[in-house]
Backbone of each chain as nested JSON, in Angstrom:
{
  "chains": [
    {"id": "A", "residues": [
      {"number": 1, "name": "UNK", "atoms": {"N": [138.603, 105.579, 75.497], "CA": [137.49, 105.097, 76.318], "C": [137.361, 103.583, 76.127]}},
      {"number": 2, "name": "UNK", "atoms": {"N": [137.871, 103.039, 77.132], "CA": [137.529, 101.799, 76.934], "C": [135.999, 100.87, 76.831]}},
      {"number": 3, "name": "UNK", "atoms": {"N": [135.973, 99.726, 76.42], "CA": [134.416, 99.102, 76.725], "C": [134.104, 99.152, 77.85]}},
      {"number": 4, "name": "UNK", "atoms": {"N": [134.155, 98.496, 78.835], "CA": [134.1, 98.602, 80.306], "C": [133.515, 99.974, 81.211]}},
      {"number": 5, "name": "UNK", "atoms": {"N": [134.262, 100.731, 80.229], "CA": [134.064, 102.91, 80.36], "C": [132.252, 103.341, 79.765]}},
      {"number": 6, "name": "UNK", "atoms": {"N": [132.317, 102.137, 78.167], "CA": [131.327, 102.679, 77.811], "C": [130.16, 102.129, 78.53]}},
      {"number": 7, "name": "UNK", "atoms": {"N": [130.199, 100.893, 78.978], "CA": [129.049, 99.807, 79.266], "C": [128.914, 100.432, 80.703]}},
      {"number": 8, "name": "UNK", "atoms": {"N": [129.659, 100.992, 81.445], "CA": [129.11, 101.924, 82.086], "C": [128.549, 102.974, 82.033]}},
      {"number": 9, "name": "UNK", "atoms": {"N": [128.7, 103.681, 81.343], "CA": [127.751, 105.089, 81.12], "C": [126.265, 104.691, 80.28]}},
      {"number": 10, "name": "UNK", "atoms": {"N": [126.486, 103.277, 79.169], "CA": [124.985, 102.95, 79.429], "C": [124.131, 102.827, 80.143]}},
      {"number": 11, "name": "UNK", "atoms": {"N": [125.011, 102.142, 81.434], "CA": [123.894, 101.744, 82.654], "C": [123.952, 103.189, 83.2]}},
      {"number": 12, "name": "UNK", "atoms": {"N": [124.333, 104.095, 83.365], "CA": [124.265, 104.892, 84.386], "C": [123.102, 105.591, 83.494]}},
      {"number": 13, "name": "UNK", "atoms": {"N": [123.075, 106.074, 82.005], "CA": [121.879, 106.462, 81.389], "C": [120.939, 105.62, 82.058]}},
      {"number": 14, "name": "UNK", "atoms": {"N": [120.714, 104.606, 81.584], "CA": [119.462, 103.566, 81.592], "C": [119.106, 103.671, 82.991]}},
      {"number": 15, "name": "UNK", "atoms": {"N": [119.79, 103.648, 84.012], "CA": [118.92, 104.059, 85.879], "C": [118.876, 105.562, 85.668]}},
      {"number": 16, "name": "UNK", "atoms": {"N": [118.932, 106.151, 85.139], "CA": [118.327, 107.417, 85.313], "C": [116.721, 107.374, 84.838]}},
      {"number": 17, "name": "UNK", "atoms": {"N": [116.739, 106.856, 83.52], "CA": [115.57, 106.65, 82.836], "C": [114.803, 105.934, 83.723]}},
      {"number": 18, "name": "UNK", "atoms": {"N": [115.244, 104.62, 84.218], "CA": [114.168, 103.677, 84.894], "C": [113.803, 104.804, 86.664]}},
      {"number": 19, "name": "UNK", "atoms": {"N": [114.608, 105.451, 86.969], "CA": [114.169, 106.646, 88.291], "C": [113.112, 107.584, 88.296]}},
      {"number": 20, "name": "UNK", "atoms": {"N": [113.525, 108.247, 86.592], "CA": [112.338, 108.958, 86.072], "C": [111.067, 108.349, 86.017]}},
      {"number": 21, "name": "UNK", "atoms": {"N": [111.006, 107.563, 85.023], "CA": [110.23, 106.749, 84.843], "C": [108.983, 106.112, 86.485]}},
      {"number": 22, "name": "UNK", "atoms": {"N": [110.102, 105.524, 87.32], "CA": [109.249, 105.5, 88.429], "C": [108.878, 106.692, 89.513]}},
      {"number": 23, "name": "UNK", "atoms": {"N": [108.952, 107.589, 89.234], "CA": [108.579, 108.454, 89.387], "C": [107.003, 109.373, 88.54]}},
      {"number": 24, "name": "UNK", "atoms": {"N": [107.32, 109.298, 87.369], "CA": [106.517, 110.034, 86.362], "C": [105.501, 109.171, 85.892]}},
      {"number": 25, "name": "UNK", "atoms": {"N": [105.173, 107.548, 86.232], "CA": [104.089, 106.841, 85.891], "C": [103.161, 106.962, 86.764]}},
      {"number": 26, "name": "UNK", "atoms": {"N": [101.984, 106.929, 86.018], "CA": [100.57, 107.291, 86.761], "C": [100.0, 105.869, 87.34]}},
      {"number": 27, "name": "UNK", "atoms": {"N": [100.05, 104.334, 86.908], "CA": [100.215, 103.634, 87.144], "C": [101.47, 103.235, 88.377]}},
      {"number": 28, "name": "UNK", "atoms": {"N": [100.904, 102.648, 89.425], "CA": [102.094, 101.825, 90.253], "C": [102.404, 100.995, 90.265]}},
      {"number": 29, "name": "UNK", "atoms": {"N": [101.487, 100.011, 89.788], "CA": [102.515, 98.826, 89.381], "C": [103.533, 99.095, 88.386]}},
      {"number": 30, "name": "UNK", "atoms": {"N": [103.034, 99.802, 87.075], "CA": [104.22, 99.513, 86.268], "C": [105.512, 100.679, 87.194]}},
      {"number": 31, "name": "UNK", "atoms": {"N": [104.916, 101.819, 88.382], "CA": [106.141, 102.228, 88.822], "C": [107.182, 101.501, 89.821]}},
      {"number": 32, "name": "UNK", "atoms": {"N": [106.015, 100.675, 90.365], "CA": [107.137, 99.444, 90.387], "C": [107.823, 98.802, 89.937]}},
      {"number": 33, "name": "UNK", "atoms": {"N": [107.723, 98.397, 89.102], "CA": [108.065, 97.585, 87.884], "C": [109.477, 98.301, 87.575]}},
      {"number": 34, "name": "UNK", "atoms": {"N": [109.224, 99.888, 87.038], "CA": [110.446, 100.203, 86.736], "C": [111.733, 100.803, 87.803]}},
      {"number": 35, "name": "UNK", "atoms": {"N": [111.049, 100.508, 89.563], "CA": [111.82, 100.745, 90.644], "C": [112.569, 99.626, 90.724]}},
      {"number": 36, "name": "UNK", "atoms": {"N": [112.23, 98.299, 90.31], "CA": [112.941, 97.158, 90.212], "C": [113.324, 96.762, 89.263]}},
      {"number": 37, "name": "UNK", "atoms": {"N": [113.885, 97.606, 87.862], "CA": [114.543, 97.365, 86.961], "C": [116.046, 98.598, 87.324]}},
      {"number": 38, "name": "UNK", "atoms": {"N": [115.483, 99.281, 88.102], "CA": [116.744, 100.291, 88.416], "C": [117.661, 99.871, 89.608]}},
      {"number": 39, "name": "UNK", "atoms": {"N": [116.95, 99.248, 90.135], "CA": [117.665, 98.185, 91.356], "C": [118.675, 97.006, 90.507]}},
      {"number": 40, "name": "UNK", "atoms": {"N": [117.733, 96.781, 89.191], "CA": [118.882, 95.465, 88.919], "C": [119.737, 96.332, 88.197]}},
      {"number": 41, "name": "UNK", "atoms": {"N": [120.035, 97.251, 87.953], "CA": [120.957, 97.958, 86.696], "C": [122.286, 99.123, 87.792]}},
      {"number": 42, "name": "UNK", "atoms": {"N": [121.257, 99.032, 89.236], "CA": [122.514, 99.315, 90.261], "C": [122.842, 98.41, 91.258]}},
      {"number": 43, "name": "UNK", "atoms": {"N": [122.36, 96.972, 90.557], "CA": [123.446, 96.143, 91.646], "C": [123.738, 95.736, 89.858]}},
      {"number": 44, "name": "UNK", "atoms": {"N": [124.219, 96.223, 88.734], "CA": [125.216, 95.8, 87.973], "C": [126.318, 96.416, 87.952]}},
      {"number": 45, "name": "UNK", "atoms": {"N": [125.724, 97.731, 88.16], "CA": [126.734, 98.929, 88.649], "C": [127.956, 98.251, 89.841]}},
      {"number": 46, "name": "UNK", "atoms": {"N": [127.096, 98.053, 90.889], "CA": [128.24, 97.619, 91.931], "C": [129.083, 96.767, 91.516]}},
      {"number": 47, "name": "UNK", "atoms": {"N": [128.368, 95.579, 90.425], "CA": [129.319, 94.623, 90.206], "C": [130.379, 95.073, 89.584]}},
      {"number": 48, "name": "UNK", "atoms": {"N": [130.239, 96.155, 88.727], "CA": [131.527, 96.793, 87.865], "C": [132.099, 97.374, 88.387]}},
      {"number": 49, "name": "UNK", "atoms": {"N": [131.819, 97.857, 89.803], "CA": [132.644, 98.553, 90.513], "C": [133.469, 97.893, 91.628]}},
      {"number": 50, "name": "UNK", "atoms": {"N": [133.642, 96.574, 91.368], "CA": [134.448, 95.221, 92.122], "C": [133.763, 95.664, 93.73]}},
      {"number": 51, "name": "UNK", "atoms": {"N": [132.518, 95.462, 93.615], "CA": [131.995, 95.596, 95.329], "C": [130.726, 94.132, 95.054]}},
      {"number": 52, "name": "UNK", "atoms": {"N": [131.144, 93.002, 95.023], "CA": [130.604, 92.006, 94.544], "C": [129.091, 91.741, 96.207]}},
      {"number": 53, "name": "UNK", "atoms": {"N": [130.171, 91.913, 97.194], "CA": [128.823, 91.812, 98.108], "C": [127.708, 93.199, 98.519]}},
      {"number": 54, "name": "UNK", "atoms": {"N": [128.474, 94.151, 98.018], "CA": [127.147, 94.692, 97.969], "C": [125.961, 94.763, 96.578]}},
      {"number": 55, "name": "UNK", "atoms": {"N": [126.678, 93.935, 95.815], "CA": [125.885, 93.633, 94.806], "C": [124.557, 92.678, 95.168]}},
      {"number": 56, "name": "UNK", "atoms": {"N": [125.32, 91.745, 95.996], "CA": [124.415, 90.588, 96.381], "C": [123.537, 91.28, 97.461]}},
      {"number": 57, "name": "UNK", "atoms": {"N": [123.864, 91.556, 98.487], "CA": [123.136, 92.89, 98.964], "C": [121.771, 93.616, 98.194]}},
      {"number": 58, "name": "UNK", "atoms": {"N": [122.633, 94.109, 97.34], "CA": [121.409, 95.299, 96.746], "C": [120.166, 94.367, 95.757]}},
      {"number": 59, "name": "UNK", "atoms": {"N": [120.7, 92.854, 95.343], "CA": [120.05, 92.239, 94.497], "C": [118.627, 91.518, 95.544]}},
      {"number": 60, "name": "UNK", "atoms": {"N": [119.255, 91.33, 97.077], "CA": [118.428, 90.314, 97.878], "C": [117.629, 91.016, 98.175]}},
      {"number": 61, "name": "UNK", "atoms": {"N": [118.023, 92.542, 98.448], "CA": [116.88, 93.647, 99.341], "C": [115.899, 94.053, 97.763]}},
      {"number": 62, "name": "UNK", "atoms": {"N": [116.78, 94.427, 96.928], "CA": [115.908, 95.948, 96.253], "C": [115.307, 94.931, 95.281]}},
      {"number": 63, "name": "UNK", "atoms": {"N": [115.953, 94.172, 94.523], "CA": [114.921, 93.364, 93.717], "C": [113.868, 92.716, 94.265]}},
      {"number": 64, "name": "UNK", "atoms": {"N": [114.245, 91.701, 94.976], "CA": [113.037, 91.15, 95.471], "C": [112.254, 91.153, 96.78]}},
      {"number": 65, "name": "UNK", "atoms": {"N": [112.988, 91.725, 97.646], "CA": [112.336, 91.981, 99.099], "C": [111.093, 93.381, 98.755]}},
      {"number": 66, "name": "UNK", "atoms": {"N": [112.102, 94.786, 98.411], "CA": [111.176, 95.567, 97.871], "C": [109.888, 95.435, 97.126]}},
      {"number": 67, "name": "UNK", "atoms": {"N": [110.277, 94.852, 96.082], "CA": [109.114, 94.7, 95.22], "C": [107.956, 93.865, 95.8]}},
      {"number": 68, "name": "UNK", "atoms": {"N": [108.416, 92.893, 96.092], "CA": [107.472, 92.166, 96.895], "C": [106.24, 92.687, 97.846]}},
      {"number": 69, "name": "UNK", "atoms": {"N": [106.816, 93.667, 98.975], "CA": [106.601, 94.163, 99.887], "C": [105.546, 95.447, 98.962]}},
      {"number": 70, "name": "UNK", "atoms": {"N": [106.133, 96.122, 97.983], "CA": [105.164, 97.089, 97.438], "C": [104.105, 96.666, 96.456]}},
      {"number": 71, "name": "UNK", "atoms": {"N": [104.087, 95.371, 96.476], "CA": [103.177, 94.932, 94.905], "C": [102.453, 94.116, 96.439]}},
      {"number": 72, "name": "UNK", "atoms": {"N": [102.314, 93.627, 97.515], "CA": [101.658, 93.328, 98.553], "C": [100.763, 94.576, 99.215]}},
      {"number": 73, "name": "UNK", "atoms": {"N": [101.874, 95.639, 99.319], "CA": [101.042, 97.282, 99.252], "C": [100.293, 97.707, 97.915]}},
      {"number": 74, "name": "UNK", "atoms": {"N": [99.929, 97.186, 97.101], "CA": [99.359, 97.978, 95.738], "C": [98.295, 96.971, 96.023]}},
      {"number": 75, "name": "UNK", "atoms": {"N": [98.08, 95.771, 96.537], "CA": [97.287, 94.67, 96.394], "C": [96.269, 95.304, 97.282]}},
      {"number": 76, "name": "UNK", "atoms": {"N": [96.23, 95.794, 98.531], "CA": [95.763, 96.293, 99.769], "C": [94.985, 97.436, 99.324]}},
      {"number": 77, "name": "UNK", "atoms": {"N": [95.624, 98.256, 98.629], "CA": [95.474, 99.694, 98.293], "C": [94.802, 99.686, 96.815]}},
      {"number": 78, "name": "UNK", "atoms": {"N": [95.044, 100.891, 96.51], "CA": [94.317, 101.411, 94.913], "C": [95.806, 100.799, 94.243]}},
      {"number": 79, "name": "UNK", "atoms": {"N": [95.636, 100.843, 92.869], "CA": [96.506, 100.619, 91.72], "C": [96.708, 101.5, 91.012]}},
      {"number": 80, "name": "UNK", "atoms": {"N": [95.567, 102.758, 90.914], "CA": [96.12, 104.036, 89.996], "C": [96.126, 105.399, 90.753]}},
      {"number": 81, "name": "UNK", "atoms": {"N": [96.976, 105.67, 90.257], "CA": [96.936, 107.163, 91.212], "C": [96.396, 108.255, 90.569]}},
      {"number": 82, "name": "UNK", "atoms": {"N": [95.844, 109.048, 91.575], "CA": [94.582, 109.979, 91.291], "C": [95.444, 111.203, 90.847]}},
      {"number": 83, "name": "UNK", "atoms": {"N": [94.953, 112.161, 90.431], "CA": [95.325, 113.396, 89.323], "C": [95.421, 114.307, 90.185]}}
    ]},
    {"id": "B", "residues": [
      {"number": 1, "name": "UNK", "atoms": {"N": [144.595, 83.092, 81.101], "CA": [144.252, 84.297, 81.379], "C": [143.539, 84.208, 79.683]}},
      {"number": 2, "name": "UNK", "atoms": {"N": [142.11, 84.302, 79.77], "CA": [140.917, 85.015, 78.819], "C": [141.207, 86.448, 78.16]}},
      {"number": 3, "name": "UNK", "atoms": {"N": [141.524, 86.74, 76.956], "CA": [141.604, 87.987, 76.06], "C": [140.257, 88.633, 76.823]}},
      {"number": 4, "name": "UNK", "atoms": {"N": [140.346, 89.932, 77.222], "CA": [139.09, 90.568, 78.166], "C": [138.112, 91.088, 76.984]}},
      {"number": 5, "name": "UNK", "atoms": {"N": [138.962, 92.07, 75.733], "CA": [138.315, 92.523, 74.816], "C": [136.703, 91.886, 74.632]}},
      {"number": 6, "name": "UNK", "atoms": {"N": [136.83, 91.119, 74.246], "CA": [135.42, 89.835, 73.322], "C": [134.442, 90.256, 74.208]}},
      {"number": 7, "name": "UNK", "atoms": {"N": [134.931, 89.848, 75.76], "CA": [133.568, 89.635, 76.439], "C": [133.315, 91.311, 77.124]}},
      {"number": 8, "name": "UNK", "atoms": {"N": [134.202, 91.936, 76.815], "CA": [133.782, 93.444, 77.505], "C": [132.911, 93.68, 76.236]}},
      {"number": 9, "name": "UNK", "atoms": {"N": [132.808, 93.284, 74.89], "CA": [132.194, 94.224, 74.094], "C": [130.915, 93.766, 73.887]}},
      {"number": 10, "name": "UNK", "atoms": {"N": [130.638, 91.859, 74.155], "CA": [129.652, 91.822, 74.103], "C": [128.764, 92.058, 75.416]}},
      {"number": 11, "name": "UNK", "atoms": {"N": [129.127, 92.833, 76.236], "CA": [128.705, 93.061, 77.465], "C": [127.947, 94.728, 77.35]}},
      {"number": 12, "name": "UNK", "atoms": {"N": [128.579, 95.152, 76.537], "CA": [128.323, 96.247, 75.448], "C": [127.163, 95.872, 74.981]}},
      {"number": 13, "name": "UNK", "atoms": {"N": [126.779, 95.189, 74.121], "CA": [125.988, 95.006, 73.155], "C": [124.39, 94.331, 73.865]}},
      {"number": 14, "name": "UNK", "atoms": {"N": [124.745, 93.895, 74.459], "CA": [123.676, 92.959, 76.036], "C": [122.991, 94.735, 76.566]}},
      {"number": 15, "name": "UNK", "atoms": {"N": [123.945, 95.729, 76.897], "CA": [123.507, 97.175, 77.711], "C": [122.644, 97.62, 76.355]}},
      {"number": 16, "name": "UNK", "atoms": {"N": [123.054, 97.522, 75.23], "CA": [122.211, 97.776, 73.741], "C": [121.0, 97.043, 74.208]}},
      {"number": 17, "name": "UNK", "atoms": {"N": [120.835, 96.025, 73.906], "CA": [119.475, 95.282, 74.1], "C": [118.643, 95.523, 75.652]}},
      {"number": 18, "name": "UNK", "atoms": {"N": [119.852, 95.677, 76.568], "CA": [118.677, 96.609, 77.808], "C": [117.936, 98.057, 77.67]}},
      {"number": 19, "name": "UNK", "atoms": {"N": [118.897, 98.523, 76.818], "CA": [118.077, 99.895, 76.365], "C": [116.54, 99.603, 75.426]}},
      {"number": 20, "name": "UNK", "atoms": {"N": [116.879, 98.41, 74.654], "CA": [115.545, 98.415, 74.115], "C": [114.364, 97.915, 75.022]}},
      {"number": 21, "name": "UNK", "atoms": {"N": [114.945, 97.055, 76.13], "CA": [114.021, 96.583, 77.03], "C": [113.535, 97.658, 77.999]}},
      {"number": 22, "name": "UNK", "atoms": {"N": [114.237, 98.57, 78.398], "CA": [113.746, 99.758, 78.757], "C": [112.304, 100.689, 78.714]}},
      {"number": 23, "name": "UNK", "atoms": {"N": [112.957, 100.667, 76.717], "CA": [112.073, 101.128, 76.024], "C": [111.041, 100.936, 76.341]}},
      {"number": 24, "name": "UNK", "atoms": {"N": [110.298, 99.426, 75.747], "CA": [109.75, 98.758, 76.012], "C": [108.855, 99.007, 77.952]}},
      {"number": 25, "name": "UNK", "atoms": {"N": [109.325, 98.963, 78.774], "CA": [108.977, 99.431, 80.001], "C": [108.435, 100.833, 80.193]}},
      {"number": 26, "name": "UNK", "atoms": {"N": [109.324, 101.417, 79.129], "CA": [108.357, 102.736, 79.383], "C": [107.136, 103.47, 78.473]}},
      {"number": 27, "name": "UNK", "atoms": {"N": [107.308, 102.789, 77.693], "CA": [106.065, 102.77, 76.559], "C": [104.688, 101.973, 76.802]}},
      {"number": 28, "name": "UNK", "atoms": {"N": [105.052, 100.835, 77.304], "CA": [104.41, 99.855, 77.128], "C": [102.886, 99.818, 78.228]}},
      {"number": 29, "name": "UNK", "atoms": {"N": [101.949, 99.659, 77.162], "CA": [100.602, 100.138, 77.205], "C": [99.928, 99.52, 78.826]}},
      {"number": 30, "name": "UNK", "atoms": {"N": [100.65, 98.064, 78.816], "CA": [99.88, 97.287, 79.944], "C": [100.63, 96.796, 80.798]}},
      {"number": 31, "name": "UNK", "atoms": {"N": [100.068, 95.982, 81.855], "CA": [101.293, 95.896, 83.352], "C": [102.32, 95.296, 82.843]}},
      {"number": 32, "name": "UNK", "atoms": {"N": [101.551, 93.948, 81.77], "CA": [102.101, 92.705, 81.639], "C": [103.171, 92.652, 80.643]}},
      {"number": 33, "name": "UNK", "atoms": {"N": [103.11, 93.735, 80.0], "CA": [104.561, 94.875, 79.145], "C": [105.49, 94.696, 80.022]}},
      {"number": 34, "name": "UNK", "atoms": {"N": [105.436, 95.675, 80.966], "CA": [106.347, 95.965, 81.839], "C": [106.93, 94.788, 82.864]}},
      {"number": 35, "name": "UNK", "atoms": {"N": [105.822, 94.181, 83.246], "CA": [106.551, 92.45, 83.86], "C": [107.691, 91.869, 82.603]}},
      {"number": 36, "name": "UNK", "atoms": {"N": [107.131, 91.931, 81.509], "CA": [108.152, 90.998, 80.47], "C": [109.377, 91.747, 80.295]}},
      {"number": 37, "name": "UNK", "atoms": {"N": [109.24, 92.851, 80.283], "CA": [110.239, 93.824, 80.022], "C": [111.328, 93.556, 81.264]}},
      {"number": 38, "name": "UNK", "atoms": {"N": [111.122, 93.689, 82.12], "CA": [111.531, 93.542, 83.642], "C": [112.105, 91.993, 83.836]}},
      {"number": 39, "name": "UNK", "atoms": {"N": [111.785, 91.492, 83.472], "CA": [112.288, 89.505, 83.321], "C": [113.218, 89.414, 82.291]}},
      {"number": 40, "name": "UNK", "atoms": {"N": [113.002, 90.547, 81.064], "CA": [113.947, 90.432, 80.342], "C": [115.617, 91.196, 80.728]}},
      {"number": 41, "name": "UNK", "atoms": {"N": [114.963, 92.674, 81.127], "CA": [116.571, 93.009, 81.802], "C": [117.032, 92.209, 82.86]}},
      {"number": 42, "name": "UNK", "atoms": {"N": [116.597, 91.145, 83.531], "CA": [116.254, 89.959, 84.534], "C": [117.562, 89.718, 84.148]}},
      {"number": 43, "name": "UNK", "atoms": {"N": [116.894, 88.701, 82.973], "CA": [117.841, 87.718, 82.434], "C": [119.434, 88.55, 81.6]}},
      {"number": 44, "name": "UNK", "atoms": {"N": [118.965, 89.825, 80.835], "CA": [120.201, 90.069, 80.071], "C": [121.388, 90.544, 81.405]}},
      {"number": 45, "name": "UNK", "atoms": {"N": [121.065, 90.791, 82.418], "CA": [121.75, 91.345, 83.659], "C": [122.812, 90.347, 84.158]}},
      {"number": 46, "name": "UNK", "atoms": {"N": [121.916, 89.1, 84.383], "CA": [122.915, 88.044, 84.939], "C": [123.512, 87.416, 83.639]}},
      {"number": 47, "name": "UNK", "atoms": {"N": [123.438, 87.762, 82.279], "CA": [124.055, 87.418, 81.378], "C": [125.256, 87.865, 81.744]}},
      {"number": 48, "name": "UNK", "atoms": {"N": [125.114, 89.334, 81.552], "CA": [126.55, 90.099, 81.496], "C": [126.996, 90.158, 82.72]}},
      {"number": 49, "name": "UNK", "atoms": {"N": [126.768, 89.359, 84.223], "CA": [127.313, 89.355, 85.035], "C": [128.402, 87.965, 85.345]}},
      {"number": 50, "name": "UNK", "atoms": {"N": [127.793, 87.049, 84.347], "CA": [128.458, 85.565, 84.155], "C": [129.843, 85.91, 83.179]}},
      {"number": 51, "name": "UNK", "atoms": {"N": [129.514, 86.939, 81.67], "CA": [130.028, 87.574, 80.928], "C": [131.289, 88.212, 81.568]}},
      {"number": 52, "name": "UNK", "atoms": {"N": [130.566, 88.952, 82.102], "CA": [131.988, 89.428, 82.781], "C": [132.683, 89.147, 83.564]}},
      {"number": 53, "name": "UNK", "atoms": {"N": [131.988, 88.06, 84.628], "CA": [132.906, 87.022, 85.536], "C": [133.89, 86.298, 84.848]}},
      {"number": 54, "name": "UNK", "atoms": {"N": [133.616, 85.764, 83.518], "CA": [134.41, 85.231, 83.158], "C": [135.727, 85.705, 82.015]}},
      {"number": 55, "name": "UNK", "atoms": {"N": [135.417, 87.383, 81.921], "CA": [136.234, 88.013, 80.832], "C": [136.96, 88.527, 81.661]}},
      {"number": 56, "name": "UNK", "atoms": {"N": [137.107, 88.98, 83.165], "CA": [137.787, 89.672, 84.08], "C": [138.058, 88.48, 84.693]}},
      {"number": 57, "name": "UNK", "atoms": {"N": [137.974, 87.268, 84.546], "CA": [139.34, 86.155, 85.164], "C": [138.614, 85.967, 86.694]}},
      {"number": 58, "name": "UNK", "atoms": {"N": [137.149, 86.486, 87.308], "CA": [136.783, 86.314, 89.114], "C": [135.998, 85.64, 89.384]}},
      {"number": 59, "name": "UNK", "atoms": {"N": [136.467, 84.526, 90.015], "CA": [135.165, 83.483, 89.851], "C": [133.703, 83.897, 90.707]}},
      {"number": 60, "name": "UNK", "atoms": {"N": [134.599, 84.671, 91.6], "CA": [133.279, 85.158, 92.698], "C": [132.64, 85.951, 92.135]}},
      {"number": 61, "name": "UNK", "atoms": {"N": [132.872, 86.79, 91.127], "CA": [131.71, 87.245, 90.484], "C": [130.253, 86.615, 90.226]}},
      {"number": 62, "name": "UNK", "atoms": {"N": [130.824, 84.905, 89.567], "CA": [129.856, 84.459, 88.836], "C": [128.922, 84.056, 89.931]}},
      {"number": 63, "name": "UNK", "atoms": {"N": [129.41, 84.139, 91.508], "CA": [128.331, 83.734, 92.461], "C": [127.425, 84.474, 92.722]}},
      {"number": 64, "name": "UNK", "atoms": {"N": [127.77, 86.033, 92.289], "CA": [127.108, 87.347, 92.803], "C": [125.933, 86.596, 91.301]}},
      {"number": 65, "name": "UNK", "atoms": {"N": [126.319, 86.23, 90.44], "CA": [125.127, 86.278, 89.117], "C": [124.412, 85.433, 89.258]}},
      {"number": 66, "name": "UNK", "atoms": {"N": [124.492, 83.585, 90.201], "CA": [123.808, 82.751, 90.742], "C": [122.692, 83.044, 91.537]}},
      {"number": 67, "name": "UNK", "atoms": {"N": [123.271, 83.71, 92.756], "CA": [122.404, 84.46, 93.808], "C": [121.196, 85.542, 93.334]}},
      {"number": 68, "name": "UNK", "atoms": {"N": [121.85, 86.515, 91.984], "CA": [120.869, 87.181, 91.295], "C": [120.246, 86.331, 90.715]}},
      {"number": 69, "name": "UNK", "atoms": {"N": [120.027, 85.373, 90.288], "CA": [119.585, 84.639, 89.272], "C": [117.778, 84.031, 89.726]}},
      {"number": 70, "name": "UNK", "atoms": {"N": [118.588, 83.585, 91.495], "CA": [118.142, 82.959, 92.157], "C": [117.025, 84.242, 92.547]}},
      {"number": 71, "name": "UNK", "atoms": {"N": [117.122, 85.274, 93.394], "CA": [116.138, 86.047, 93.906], "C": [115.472, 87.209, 92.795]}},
      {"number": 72, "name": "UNK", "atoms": {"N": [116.075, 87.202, 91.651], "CA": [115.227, 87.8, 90.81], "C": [114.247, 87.346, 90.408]}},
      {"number": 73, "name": "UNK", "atoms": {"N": [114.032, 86.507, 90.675], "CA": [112.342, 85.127, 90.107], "C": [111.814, 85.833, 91.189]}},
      {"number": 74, "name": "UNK", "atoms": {"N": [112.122, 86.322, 92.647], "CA": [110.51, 86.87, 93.697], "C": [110.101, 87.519, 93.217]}},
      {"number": 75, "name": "UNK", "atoms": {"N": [110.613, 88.567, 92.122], "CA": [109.598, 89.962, 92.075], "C": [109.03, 89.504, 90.834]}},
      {"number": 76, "name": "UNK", "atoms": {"N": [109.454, 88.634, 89.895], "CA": [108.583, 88.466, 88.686], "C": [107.048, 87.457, 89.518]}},
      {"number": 77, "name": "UNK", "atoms": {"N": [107.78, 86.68, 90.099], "CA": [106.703, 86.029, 91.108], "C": [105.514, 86.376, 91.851]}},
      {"number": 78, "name": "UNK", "atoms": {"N": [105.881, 87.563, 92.277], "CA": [105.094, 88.246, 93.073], "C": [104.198, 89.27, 92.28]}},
      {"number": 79, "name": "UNK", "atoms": {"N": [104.833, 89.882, 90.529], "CA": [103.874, 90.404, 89.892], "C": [103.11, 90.074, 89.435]}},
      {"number": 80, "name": "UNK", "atoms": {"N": [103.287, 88.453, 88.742], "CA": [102.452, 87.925, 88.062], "C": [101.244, 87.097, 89.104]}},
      {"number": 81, "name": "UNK", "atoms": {"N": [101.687, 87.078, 90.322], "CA": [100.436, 87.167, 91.357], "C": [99.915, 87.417, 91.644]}},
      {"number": 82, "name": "UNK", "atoms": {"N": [100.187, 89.03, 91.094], "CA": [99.317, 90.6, 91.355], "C": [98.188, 90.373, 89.947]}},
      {"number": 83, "name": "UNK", "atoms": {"N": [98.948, 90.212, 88.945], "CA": [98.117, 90.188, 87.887], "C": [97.048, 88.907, 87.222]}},
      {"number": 84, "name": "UNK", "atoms": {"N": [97.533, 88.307, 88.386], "CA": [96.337, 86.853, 88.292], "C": [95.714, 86.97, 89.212]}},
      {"number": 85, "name": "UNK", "atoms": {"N": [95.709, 88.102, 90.572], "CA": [94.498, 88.521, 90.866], "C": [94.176, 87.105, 91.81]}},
      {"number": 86, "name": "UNK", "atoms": {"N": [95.102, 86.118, 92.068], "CA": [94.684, 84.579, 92.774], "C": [94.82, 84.508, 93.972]}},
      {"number": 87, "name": "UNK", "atoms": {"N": [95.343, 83.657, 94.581], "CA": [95.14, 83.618, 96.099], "C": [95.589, 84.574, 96.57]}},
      {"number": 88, "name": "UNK", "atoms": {"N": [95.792, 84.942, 98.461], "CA": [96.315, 85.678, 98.813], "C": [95.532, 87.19, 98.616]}}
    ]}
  ]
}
């Protein structure tokens, strides 16, 4: 198994966690928060997977267009979600 | 041609320290946890994307890590706008 082999299956753990995670927080900002840490850990993915423009791609939309757009929706709206 | 070994492992060790930043994101009591946490896999991301641009020999990589570099500041931008509650 090479490094390259392993430093991938970290990231592929670690966006699972950050999916869960935005999913299972009762808070939305911080589930934002961790929807745009799984965005940067799958445009690292792409980069390891020699697809360099859809890296740049996934970095222009999901990091910062998304987030933007939903932390502008949390601003409008409530911040905690009800039970 | 760059020995690849060195920089594949510390590219390794960078995915170590995102796991703790993780952590950190999912534990962490308050927003402003999770903003720091989030700026930090920020930064260790385009580490290991410069890292590895330059241990795999592609220069165009290191543009894909510029461009990240560059639009990952909106969303820290835009949280800490949320959490200062200021204009807008």
């Amino acid at each position: 198994m090479t490094a390259l082999a392993i430093l991938q299956v970290l990231l592929l753990v670690l966006l699972v966690v950050c999916g869960v995670l935005a999913v299972r927080l009762k808070d939305l900002l911080g589930s934002v928060i961790a929807l745009a840490a799984g965005s940067l850990l799958l445009s690292l993915q792409f980069f390891l997977l020699q697809a360099p423009d859809v890296a740049i791609a996934e970095a222009g939309i999901g990091a910062a267009l998304t987030t933007a757009l939903f932390v502008l929706a949390i601003r409008k709206t409530r911040r905690k979600e009800e039970e | 041609m760059i020995a690849e070994l060195p920089f594949t492992v510390a590219a390794v060790v960078l995915a170590g320290f995102m796991f703790v930043s993780v952590l950190r994101l999912a534990i962490g009591p308050t927003a402003a946890d999770r903003a720091v946490a989030l700026d930090t896999v920020n930064t260790l991301v385009v580490t290991t994307m410069v890292l590895l641009g330059a241990g795999l020999g592609q220069v165009v990589l290191v543009d894909v890590a510029i461009v990240y570099a560059l639009l990952s500041f909106v969303s820290t931008l835009y949280i800490a706008r949320y959490l200062e509650g200021g204009w807008g």
